[in-house]
Structures are given as structure tokens and as C-alpha cells.
C-alpha positions as semicolon CSV with decimal commas, in nm:
position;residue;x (nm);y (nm);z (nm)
1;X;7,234;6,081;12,522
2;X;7,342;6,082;12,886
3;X;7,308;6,332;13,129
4;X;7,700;6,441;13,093
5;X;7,675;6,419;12,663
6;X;7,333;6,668;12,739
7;X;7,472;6,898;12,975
8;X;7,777;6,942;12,762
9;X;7,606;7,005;12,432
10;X;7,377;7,254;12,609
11;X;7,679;7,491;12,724
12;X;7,828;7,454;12,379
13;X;7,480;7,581;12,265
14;X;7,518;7,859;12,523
15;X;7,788;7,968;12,365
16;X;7,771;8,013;12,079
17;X;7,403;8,220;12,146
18;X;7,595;8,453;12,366
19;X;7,868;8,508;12,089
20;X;7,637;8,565;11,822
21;X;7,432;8,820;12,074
22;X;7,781;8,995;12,153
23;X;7,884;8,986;11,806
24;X;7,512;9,142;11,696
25;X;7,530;9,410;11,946
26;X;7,931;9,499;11,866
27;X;7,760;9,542;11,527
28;X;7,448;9,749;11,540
29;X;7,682;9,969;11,796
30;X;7,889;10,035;11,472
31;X;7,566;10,138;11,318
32;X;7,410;10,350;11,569
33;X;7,265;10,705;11,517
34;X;7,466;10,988;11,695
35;X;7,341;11,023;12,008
36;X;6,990;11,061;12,061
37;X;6,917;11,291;11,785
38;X;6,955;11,041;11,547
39;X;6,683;10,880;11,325
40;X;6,622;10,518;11,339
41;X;6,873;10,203;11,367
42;X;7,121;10,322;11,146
43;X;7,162;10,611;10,936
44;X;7,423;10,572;10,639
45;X;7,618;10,855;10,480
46;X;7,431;11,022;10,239
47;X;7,472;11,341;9,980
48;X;7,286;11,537;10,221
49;X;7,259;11,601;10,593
50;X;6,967;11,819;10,695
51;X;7,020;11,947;11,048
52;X;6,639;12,074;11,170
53;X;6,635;12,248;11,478
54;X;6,331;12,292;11,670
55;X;6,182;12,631;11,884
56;X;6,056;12,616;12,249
57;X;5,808;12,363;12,385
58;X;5,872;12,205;12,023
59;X;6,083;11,858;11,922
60;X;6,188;11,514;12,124
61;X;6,174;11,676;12,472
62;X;5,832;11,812;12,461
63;X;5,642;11,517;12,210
64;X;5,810;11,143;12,393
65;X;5,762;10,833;12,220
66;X;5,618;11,048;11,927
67;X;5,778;11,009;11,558
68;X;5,628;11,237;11,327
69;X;5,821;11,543;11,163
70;X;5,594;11,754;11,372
71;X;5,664;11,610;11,676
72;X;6,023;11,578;11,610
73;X;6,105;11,923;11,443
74;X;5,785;12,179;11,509
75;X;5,565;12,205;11,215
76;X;5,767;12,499;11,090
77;X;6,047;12,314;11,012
78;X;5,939;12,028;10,959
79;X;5,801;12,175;10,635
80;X;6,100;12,263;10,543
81;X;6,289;11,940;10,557
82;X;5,940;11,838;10,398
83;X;6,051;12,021;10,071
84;X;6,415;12,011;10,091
85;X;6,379;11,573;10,135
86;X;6,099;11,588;9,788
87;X;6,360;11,811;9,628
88;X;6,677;11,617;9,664
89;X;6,530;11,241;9,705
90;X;6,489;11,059;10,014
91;X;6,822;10,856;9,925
92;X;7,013;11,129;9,905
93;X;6,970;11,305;10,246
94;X;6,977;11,152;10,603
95;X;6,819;11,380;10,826
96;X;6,901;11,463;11,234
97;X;6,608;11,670;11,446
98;X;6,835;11,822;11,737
99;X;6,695;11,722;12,075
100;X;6,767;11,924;12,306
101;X;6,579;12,107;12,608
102;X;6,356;12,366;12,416
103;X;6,272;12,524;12,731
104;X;5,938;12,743;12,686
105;X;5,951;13,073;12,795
106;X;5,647;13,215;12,645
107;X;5,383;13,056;12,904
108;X;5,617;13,296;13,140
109;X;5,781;13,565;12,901
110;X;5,533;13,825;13,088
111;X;5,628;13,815;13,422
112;X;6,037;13,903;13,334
113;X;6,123;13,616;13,583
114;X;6,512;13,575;13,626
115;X;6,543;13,220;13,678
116;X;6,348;13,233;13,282
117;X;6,584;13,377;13,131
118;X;6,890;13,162;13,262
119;X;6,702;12,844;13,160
120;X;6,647;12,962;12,806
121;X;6,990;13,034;12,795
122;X;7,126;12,719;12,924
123;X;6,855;12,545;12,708
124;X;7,009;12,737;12,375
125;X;7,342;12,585;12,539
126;X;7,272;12,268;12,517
127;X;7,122;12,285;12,133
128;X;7,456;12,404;12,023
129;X;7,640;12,163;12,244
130;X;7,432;11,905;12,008
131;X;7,396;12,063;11,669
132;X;7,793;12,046;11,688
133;X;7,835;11,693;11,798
134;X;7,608;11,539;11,522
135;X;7,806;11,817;11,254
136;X;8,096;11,671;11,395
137;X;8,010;11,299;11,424
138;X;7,850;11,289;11,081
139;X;8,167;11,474;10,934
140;X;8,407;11,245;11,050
141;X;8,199;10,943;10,932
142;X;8,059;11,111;10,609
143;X;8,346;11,357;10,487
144;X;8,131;11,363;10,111
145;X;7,831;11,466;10,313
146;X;7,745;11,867;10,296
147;X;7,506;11,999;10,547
148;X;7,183;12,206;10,481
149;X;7,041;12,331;10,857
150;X;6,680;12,510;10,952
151;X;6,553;12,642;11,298
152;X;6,256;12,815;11,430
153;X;6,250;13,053;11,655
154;X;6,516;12,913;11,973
155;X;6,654;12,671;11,750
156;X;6,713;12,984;11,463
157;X;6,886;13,118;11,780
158;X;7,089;12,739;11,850
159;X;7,176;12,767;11,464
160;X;7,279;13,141;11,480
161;X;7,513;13,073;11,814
162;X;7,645;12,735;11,604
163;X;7,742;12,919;11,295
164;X;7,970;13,142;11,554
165;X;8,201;12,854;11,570
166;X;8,072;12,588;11,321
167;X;8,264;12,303;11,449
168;X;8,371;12,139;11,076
169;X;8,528;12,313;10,776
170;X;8,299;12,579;10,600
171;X;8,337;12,445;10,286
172;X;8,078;12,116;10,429
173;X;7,784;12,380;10,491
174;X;7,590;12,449;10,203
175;X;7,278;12,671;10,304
176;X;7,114;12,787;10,600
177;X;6,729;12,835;10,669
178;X;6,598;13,014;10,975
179;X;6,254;13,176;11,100
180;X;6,157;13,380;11,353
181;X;6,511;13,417;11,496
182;X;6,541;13,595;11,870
183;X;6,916;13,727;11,730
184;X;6,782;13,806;11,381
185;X;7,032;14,122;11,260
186;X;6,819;14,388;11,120
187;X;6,994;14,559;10,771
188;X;7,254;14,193;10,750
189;X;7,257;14,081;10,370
190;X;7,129;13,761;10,519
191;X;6,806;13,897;10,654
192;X;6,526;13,865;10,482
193;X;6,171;14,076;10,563
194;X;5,821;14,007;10,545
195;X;5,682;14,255;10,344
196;X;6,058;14,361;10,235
197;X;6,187;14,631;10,403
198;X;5,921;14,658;10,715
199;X;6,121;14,543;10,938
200;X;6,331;14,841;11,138
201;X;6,502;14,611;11,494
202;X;6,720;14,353;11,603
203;X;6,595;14,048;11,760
204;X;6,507;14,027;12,114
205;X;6,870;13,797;12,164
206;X;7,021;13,972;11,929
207;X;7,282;14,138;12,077
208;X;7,536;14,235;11,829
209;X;7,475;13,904;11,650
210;X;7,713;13,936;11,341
211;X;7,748;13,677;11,094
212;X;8,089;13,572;11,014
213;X;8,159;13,694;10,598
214;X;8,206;13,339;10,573
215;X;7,845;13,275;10,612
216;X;7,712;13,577;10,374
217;X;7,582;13,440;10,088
218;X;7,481;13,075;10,266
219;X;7,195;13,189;10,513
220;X;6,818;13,355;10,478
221;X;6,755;13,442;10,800
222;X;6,333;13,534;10,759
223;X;6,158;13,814;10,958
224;X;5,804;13,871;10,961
225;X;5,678;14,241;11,076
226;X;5,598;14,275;11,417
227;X;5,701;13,898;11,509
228;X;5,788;13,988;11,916
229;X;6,097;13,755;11,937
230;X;6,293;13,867;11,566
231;X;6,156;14,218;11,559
232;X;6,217;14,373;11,942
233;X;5,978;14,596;12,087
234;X;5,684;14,531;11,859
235;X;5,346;14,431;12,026
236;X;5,365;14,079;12,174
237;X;5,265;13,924;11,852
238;X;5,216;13,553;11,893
239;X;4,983;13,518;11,489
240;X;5,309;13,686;11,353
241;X;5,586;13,451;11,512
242;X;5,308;13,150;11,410
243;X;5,265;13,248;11,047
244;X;5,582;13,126;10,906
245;X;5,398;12,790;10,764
246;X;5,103;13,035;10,613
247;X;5,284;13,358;10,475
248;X;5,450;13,368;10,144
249;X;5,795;13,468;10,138
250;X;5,854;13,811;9,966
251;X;5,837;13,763;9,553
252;X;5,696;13,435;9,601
253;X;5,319;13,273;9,604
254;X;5,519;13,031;9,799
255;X;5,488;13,011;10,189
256;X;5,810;13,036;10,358
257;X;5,906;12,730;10,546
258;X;5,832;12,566;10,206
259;X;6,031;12,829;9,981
260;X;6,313;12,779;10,245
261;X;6,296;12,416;10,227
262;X;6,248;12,338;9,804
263;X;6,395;12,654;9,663
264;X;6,669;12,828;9,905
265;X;6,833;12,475;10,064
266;X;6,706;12,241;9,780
267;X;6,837;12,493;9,515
């Protein structure tokens, strides 16, 4: 073969390795997750969408390069899409940890600094800002898909301020499971108490947090006494807020990220 005849069948070579590149990267791009909260190369439409949210200094932002449900969701609810995956199968649910800022205020909640305060907030921002897009995105793509969401602490707070103006038709959400929620609504049929009927506040965000009647019936929204951030004005109670993946939930011998996981959304 001559220099010409080599050269020539080289480019044509060239060619076709750059269309097949273009054509494999025009494909996965079809495939994609949703932005960075998705989970791995591609995740198809399945029964189930389980939206986990996690609470400050938990999830993506605080744990990089790490994979594990703990890392990815807080070990609160990560036990809860823990259950809710074993109850429904694997193959029927894709599941989306929101990544988001999950700014930690507690290493500073005692010195009542300002500038605190208005990066929680925009941190709680920017989890609704992404719990809608996935809803949204996975909607669209999935319209047989309902959606099952959990959040600790801030992210029960991300969840709370997304169910305000859930950003897809009602009729897609199934159930809602949140713990230690900063705008927890003392004496709301959705509120649930740990022991029943000790607790006697609002959350600390609360705020005239009122749940749409939409909602009443699809969310247990789980209090345990003298937990700082759902009950205000108790004792700075960090073992309370903490004990979500270690008490039982009221009736049950059942702890209650797990109850809230296999028996409220998996039921």
C-alpha cells in the first residue's frame, strides 16, 4: 500500500471512530440521570420513584466521591428507602438522593449568627429548587411513575416547602415520610408524636406551616419529644433529633425510619 492508499484509509478510519464516539455520547446523553442527583448511568422509568432528602452536613455535598446510602441520604433516611426498596423490589423503584447544599447550622446554632440563618435558608432554597426539577424531569419522562419522598430534619423542611407547590399533578404523589422536621405543625392530622400526644409546639421553621388538604391523608410527619429543631423551645436536644433510626414509632416495636420506609410508603 502506498503512502497516498495509507493515508487515505487512515482518515476513513478516523471517521468513522469519531462518528461512532459522537453517536455513543448523543446516546448515553439520552440516558442520563437528571442532573446530578441522579443514580448511576441511566436510570429507566420504574413503578416507583423514591425522592430521599437529606438534613444538614448530610448527602452528596458533605460525603464526595462517596456512594453508599449513608453517604448519599444520612443514615436516617437512608433506612427508609432501605425498607421501602425490600418492600416494593429493587425493579420496581428508581431512586434520586437530592443534592443540594445541606448547609450545617448546628456547629453554629448557639451563637444566633445572622449570616446562619440566611445560608440555611438559601440552602433549603436550593433543595426545593431540586426536589422539583427531578419530580418534574422524571414526570415528564415516566408519566406511570408515582412518587414516595422522605427527609430528615432540613430536607423534612425542603420536602415540607416542596409540597407548598408540588410542581406535578397530586394524583403522582403517593406518600410522604419525614423526621425531625424544623416546620413540623403541632395538632396537623399529619403529625405524628413520639410518645403520642407529648408533643405541645411548632417547629423551630415552622411558621404557620399548613399543609395543603390535598396532602392530608398522604404524609406522617414524625416528632420525637423534646427534639430542639421539630419541638421549639425544648432543651437543645441533639440524642432526641438523633434517635429517629433507634426509637420505635408509637404502636409499633418497629423503629421509625424503618416503619416509615416498609409500612407507611411501602404500604
Amino acid at each position: 500500500m502506498n503512502d497516498n492508499m495509507h493515508r487515505s484509509s487512515e482518515r476513513r478510519f478516523m471517521s468513522r471512530k469519531v462518528l461512532a464516539i459522537t453517536l455513543a455520547l448523543v446516546a448515553g446523553a439520552a440516558v442520563l440521570p437528571f442532573g446530578n442527583s441522579g443514580v448511576g448511568a441511566a436510570v429507566p422509568c420504574r413503578s416507583w420513584a423514591f425522592i430521599g432528602i437529606p438534613g444538614s452536613g448530610q448527602g452528596r455535598a458533605h460525603n464526595p466521591g462517596l456512594s453508599s446510602d449513608t453517604a448519599l441520604y444520612g443514615p436516617e433516611v437512608a433506612k427508609v428507602k432501605q425498607a421501602f426498596v425490600a418492600k416494593r423490589l429493587a425493579t420496581n423503584v428508581a431512586v434520586y438522593p437530592i443534592n443540594y447544599t445541606a448547609y450545617n447550622v448546628a456547629p453554629n446554632l448557639l451563637f444566633g449568627v445572622a449570616a446562619n440563618l440566611v445560608a440555611y435558608n438559601a440552602s433549603v432554597s436550593r433543595g426545593v429548587t431540586e426536589t422539583k426539577r427531578i419530580i418534574s424531569n422524571v414526570a415528564a419522562a415516566c408519566p406511570g411513575t408515582r412518587f414516595v419522598i422522605s427527609g430528615y430534619s432540613q430536607g423534612a423542611q425542603v420536602a415540607t416547602n416542596t409540597l407548598g407547590s408540588f410542581p406535578v399533578a397530586s394524583s403522582k404523589l403517593y406518600r410522604v415520610g419525614l423526621m425531625g422536621n424544623p416546620r413540623f405543625s403541632d395538632g396537623s392530622v399529619n403529625s405524628v408524636e413520639v410518645p403520642a400526644g407529648s408533643i405541645g409546639r411548632h417547629g423551630v421553621f415552622n411558621g404557620g406551616a399548613t399543609w395543603l388538604s390535598t396532602w392530608n391523608g398522604k404524609v406522617r410527619d414524625v416528632c420525637i419529644d423534646r427534639d430542639t429543631f421539630c419541638e421549639a423551645g425544648s432543651a437543645f436536644n441533639f440524642d432526641a433529633h438523633g434517635a429517629y433510626n433507634t426509637r420505635a414509632y408509637p404502636g409499633s416495636i418497629t423503629v421509625i425510619s424503618t416503619y416509615l420506609g416498609r409500612t407507611w410508603l411501602g404500604g
